[in-house]
C-alpha positions as CSV (number, residue, x, y, z in Angstrom):
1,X,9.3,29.9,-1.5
2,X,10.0,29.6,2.3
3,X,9.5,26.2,3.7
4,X,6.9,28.1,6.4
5,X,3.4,27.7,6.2
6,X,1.9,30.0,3.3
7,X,-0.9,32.1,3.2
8,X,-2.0,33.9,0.1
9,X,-4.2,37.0,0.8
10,X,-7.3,38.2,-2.0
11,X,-8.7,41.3,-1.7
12,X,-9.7,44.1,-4.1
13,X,-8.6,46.6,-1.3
14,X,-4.9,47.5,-1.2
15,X,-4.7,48.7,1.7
16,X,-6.5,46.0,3.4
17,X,-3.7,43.5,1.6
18,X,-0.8,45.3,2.8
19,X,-1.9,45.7,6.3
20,X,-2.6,41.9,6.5
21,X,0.6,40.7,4.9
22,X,2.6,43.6,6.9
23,X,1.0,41.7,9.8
24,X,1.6,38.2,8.9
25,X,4.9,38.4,7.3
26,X,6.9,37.5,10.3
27,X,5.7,34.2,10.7
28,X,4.5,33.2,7.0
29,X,5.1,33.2,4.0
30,X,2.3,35.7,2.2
31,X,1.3,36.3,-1.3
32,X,-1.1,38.4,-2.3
33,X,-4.0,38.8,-5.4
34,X,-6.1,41.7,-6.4
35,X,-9.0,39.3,-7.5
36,X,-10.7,35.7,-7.8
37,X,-9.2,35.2,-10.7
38,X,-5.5,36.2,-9.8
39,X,-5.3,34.1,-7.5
40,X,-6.3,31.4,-9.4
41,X,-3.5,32.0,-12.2
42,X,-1.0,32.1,-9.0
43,X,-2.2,28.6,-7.7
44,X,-1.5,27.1,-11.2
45,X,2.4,27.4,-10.2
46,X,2.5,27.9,-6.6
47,X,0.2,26.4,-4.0
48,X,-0.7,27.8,-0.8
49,X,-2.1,26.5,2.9
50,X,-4.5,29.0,3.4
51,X,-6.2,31.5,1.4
52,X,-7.4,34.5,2.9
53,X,-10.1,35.8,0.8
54,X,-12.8,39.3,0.8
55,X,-16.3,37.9,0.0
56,X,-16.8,41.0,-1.9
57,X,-14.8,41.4,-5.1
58,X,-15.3,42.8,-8.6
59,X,-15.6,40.1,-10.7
60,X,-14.7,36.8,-9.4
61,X,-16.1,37.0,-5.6
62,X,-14.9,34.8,-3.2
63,X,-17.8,32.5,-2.8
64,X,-16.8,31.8,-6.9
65,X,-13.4,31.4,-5.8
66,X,-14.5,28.8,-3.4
67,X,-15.9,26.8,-5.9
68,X,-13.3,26.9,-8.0
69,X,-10.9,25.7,-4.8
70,X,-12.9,22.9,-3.7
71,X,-12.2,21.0,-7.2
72,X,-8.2,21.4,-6.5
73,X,-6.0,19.1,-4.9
74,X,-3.7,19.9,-2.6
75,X,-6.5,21.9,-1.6
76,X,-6.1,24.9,0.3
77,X,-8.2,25.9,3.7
78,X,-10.5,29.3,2.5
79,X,-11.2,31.9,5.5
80,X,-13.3,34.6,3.9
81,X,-12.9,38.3,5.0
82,X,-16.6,39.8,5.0
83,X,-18.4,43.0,6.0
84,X,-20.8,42.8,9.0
85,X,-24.1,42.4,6.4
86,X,-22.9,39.8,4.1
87,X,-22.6,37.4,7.4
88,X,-25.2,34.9,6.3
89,X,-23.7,34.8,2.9
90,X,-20.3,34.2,5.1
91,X,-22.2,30.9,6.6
92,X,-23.5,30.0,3.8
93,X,-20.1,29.7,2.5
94,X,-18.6,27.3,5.2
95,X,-22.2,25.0,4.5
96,X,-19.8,25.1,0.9
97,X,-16.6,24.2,2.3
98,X,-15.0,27.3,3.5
99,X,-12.9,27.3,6.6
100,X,-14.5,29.7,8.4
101,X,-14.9,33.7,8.5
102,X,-13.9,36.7,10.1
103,X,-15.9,40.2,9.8
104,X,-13.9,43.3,9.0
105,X,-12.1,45.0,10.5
106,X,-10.3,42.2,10.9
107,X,-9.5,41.2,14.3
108,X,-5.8,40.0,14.4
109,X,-5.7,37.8,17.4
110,X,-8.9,36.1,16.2
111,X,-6.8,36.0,12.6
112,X,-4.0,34.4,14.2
113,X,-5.8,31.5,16.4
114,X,-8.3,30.9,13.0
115,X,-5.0,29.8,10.8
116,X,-3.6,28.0,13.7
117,X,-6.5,26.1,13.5
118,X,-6.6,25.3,10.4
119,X,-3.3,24.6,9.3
120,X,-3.5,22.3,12.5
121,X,-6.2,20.4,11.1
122,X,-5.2,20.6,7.2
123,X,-1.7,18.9,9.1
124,X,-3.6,16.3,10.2
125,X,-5.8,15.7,7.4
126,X,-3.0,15.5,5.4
127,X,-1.3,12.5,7.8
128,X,-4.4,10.5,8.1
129,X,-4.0,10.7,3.7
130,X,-0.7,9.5,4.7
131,X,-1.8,6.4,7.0
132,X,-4.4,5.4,4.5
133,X,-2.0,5.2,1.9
134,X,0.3,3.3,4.2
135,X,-2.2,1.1,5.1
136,X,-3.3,0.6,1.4
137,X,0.7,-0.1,0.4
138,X,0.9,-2.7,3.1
139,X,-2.8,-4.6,2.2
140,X,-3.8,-3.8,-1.3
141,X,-2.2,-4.5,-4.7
142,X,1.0,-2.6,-4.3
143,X,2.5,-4.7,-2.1
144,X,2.0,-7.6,-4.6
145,X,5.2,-7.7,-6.2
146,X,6.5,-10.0,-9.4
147,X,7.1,-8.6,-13.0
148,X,6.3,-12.9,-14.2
149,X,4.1,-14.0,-16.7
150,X,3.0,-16.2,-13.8
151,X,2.4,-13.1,-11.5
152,X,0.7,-11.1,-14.2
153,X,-2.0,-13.8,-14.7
154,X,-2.6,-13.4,-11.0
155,X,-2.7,-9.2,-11.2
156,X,-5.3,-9.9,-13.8
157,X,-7.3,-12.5,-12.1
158,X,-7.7,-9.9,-9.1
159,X,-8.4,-6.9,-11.4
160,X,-11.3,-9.0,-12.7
161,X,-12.6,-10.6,-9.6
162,X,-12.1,-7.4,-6.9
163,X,-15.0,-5.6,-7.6
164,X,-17.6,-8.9,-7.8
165,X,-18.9,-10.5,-4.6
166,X,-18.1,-14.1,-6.3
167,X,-16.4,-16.6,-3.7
168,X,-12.6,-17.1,-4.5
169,X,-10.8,-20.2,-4.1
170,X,-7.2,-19.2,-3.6
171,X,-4.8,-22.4,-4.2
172,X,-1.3,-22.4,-3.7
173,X,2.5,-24.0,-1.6
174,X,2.9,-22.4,1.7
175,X,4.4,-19.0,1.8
176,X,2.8,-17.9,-1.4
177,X,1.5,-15.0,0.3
178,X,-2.1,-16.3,-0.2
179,X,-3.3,-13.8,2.5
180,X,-1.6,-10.7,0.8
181,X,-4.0,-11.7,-2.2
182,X,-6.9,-11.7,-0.2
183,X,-6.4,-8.8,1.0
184,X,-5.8,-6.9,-2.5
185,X,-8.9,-8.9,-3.3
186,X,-10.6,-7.3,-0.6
187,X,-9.2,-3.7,-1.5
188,X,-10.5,-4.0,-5.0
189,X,-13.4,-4.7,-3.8
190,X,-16.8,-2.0,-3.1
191,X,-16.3,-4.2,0.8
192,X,-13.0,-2.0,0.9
193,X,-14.3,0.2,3.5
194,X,-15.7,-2.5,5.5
195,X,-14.1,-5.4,7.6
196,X,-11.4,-8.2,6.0
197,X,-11.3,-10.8,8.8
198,X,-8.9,-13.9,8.4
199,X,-9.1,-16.9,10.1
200,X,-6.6,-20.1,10.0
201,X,-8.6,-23.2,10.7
202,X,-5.7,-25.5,10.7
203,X,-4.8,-23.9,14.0
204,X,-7.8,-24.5,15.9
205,X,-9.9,-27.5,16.9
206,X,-13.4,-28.3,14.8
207,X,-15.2,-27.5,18.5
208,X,-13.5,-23.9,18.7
209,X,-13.2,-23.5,15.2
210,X,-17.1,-23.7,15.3
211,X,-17.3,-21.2,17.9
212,X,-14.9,-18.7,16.2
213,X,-16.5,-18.8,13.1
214,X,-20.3,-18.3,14.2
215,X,-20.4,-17.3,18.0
216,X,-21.9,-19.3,20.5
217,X,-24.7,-18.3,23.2
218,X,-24.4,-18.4,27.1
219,X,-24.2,-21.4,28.8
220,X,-23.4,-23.0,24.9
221,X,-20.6,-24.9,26.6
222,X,-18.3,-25.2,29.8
223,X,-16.6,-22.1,29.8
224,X,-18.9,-20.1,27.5
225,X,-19.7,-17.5,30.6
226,X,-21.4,-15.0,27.7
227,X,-22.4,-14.7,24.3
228,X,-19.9,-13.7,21.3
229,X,-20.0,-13.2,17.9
230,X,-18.3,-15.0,15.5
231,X,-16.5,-14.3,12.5
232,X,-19.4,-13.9,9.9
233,X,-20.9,-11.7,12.0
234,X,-18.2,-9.6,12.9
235,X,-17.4,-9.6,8.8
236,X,-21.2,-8.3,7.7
237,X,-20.5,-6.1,5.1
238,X,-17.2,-7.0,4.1
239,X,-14.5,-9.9,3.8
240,X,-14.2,-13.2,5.4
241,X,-10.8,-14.7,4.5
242,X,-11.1,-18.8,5.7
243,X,-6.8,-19.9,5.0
244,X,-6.2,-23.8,4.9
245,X,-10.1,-24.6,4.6
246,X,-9.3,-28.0,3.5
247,X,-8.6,-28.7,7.0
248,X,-12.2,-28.4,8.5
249,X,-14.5,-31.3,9.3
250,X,-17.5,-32.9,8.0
251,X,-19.8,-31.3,10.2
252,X,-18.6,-27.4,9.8
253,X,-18.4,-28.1,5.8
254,X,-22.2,-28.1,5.7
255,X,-22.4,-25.3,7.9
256,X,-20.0,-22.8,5.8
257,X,-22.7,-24.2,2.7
258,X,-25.3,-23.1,4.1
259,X,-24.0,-19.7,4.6
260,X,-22.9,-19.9,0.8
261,X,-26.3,-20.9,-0.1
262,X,-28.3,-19.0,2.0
263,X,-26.5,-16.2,4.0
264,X,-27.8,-17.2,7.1
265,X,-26.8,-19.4,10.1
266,X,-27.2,-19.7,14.0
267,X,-24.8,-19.2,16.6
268,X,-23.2,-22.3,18.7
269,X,-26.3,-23.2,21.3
270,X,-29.1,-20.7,19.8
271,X,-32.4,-20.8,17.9
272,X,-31.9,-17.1,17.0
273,X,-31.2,-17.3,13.0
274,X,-28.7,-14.7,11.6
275,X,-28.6,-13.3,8.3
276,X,-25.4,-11.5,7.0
277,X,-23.9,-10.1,3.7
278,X,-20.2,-11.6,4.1
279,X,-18.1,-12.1,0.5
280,X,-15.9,-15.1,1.2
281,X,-12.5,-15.6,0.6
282,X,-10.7,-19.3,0.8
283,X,-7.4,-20.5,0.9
284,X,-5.9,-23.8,0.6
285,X,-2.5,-25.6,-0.4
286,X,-4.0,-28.8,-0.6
287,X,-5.5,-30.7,-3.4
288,X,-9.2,-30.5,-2.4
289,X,-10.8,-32.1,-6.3
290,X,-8.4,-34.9,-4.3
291,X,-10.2,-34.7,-1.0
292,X,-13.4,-34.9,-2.8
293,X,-12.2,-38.0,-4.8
294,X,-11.3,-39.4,-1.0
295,X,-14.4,-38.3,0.6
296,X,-13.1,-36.2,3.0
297,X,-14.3,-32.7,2.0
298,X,-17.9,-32.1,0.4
299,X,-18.2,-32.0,-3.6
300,X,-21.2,-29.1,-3.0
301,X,-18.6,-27.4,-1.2
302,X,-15.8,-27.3,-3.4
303,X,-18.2,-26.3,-6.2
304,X,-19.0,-23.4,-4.1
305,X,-15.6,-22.0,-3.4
306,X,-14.7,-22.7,-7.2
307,X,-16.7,-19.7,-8.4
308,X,-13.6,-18.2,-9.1
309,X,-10.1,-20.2,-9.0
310,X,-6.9,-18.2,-8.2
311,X,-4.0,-20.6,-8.8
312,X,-0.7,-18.9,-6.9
313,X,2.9,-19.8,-8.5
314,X,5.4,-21.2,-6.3
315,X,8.8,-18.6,-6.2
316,X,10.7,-21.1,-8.3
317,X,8.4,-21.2,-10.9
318,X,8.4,-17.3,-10.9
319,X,11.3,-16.1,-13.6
320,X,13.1,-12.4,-12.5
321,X,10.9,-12.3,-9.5
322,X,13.5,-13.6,-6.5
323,X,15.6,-10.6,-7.4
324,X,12.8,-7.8,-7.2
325,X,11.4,-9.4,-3.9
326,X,15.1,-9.4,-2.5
327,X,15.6,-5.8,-3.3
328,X,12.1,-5.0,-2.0
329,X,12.6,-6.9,1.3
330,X,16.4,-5.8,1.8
331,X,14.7,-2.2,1.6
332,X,12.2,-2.2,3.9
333,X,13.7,-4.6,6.3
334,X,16.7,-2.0,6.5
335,X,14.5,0.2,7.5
336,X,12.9,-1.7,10.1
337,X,16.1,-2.8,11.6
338,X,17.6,0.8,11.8
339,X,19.6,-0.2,9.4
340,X,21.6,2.2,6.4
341,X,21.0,1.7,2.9
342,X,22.1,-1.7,2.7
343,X,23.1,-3.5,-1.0
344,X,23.6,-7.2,-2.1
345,X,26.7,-8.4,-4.4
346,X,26.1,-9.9,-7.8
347,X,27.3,-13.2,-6.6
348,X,25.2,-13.4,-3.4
349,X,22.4,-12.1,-5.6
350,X,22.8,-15.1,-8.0
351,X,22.7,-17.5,-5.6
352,X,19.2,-16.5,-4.3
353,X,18.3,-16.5,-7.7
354,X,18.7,-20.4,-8.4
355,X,18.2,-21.3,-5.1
356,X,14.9,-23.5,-5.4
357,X,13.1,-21.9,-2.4
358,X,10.8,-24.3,-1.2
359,X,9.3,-21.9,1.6
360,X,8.5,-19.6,-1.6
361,X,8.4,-15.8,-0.3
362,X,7.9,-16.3,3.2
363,X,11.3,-17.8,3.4
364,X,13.0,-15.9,1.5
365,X,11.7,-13.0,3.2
366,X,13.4,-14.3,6.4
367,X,16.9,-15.0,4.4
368,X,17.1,-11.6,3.8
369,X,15.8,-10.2,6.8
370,X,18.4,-12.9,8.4
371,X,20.9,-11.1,6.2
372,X,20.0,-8.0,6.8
373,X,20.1,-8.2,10.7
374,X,23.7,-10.3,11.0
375,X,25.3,-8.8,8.1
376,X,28.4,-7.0,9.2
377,X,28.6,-4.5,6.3
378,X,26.8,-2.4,4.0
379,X,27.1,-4.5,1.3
380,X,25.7,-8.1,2.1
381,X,27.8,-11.1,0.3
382,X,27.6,-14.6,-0.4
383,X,28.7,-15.5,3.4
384,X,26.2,-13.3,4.9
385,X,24.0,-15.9,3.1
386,X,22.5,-19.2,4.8
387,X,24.4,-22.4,4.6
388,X,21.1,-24.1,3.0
389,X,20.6,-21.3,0.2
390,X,24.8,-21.3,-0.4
391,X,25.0,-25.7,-0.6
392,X,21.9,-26.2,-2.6
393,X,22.3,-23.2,-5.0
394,X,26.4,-23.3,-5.6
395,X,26.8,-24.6,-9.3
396,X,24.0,-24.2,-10.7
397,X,23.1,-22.7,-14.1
398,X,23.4,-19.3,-15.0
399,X,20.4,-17.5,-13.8
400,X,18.6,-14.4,-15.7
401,X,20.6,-11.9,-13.6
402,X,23.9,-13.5,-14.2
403,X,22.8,-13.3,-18.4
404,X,22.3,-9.5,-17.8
405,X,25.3,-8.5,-15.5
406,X,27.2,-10.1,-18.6
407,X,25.7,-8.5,-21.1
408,X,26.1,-4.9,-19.1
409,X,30.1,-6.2,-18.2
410,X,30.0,-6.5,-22.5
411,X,28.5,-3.3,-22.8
412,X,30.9,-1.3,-20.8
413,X,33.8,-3.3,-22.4
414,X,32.8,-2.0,-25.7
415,X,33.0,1.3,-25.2
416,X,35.8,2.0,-22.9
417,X,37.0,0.3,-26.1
418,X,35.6,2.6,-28.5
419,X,36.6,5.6,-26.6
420,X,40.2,4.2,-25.6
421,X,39.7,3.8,-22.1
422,X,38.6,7.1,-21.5
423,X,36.1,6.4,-18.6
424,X,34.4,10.3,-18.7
425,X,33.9,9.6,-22.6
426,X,32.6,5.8,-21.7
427,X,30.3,6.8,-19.0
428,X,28.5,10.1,-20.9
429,X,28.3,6.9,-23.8
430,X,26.4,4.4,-21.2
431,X,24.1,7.4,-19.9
432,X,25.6,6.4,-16.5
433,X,28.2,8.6,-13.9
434,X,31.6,8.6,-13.6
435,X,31.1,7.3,-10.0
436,X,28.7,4.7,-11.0
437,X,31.1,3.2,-13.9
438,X,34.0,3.3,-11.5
439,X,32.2,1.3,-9.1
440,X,31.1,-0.5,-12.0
441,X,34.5,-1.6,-13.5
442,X,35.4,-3.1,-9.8
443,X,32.4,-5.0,-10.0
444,X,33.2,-6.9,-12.9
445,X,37.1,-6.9,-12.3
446,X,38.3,-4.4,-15.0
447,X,42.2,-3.3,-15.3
448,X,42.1,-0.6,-17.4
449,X,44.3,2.8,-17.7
450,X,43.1,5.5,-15.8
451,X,42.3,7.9,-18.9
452,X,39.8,10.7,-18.5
């Protein structure tokens, strides 16, 4: 079918199908049906932007088509064709779902601007789709990546705890990605459609920390020249993500309680008591049962925020991971950087792998952007690689992806063996291409005759 926009015309009439394709054909693509239920039976193998149906039909009518339409995805935009007395029935049908109407004899031009119209908006429709999935790839739980035993414990702690309102205490090094999980905690979550506000506290004062958090009146303090909301309030009805809360003083501990407690508060310099519906979300890479022990953050507290415990595994305690992340990161970085498809080598790869990566994802996330942005070729090596990851990671023990590229070199030694260096026979043996196992045998260093 033509790549243009297509329109598929029902109608019992022949001659009214004709003359409507005869006068569309130039600029769409046009199918036509006899009845309802042709044109269902053409949908199940082709699909169509518009349908261009008679209300009137032996049979399956169109409002019955509609019906049928509106359960189908992609779904197509319905303009009904209708004689001049079945017009209510016509807006009726749009209350439905239909598109709009025209009355017959149909009025070309009007015909024209009407699918215009709507293949504008079904255009549109289809890239705010588009945006929303974008927006769910970057903060939901696709964009958690890790195939570890560690990382599954974590996918299954957020499959579980997403869709309660229970507090979550998220506890892991820095660079984790302890925000990415609050946000796929927040996707999961029946909050989804409502706010997810994050707030660091080790990077503000207790005094403006205060403020941020719950708002402050006029005339609170110098320099509060109006009255603002703060971060509870702003998050009613969805997510409130607190990162490093072990950092926060005595005095704004008892205040986050209360709101645990009792889902109210009062702004900084006000009387006015606020009540909100905030799930919240905490972070922390310190030992807080050890800041307890010390006194310096409430016991109450802690107890609070342990409803739900979501421990995060640093990156070197995550087997197989390093390599998926790199790929993942090499990919869309590439892309970001207006870079081609870009590729690292076996040995470069190996010595991410047991490199111990104390800045867990977050640094290697800006190794391989590093990489990616000074690399002078398409195929990134071991001296495109940092000095740190090269001097702390040379001679180290063979990693998981070293154990498989030799079992895969063994592979493809056995049976350019079997089929006496005969690379077509080897490759159709492997499952692989030609192409693939020549590039393949340079890889791992092979010097074989040239046969097949």
């Amino acid at each position: 079918m033509s790549s243009r926009p297509v329109i598929l015309i029902v109608d019992d009439e022949k001659h009214t199908r004709e003359g409507l394709s005869r006068a569309l054909r130039g600029e769409y693509a046009v199918a036509e049906a006899e009845n309802g239920q042709r044109a269902l039976e053409w949908l199940e193998t082709h699909t169509a932007d518009v349908v261009l149906s008679d209300l009137r039909m032996p049979g399956m009518d169109g409002m019955t088509l509609l019906t049928r339409l509106l359960g189908r995805e992609p779904r197509p935009a319905l303009i009904l064709l209708t004689a001049y007395g079945n017009v209510e029935t016509a807006v009726e049908a749009m209350k439905r779902g239909a598109y709009d109407f025209l009355a017959k004899p149909v009025d070309l031009d009007r015909l024209d601007l009407l699918l215009k119209r709507a293949l504008a908006e079904r255009q549109l429709g289809a890239e705010n789709r588009r945006l929303k999935a974008q927006l769910d790839s970057k903060y939901g739980f696709e964009n958690i990546i890790g195939v570890s035993p560690a990382m599954q414990e974590v996918f299954e702690t957020i499959r579980q705890a997403g869709p309660t309102r229970a507090t979550v205490l998220i506890q892991g090094e820095s660079g984790t990605g302890k925000e990415l999980v609050a946000r796929a905690l927040h996707q999961c979550s029946p909050r989804r459609e409502g706010p997810f506000l994050p707030v660091h506290c080790a990077a503000l004062a207790p005094t403006l920390l205060e403020s941020e958090l719950f708002g402050h009146e006029k005339g609170a303090f110098t320099g509060a020249t109006e009255r603002r909301r703060g971060r509870f309030e702003m998050a009613d009805g969805g997510t409130l993500f607190l990162d490093e809360i072990g950092e926060i003083d005595a005095a704004l501990q008892v205040k986050i309680l209360r709101v645990l407690e009792e889902r109210k508060f009062e702004r900084v310099g006000g009387t006015e008591t606020i009540s909100v519906d905030v799930r919240l979300v905490a972070a922390t890479n310190r030992d807080l049962r050890k800041k307890v022990a010390e006194g310096t953050f409430r016991e109450d507290l802690f107890y609070r925020l342990y409803v739900v415990n979501l421990a995060l595994p640093p990156l070197r305690e995550r087997d197989g991971d390093v390599v998926l992340l790199a790929q993942h990161y090499l990919k869309t970085l590439a892309a970001e950087n207006g870079k081609k498809a870009l590729s690292i080598s076996p040995e470069a790869m190996d010595l991410l792998a047991a490199y111990p990566w104390p800045g867990n994802v977050r640094e290697l996330r800006n190794v391989i952007e590093r990489m990616v942005v000074l690399g002078s070729d398409n195929r990134l090596d071991v001296r495109d690689l940092p000095a740190a990851v090269r001097d702390a990671a040379a001679g180290g023990p063979a990693r998981p992806g070293q154990v498989l590229r030799d079992a895969e070199r063994q592979l493809i030694a056995d049976a350019l063996r079997r089929h006496r260096d005969n690379r077509t026979a080897a490759a159709k043996e492997l499952g692989i291409s030609r192409r693939t196992l020549h590039r393949k045998l340079n890889e791992f260093g092979f010097r074989t005759s040239r046969n097949g």
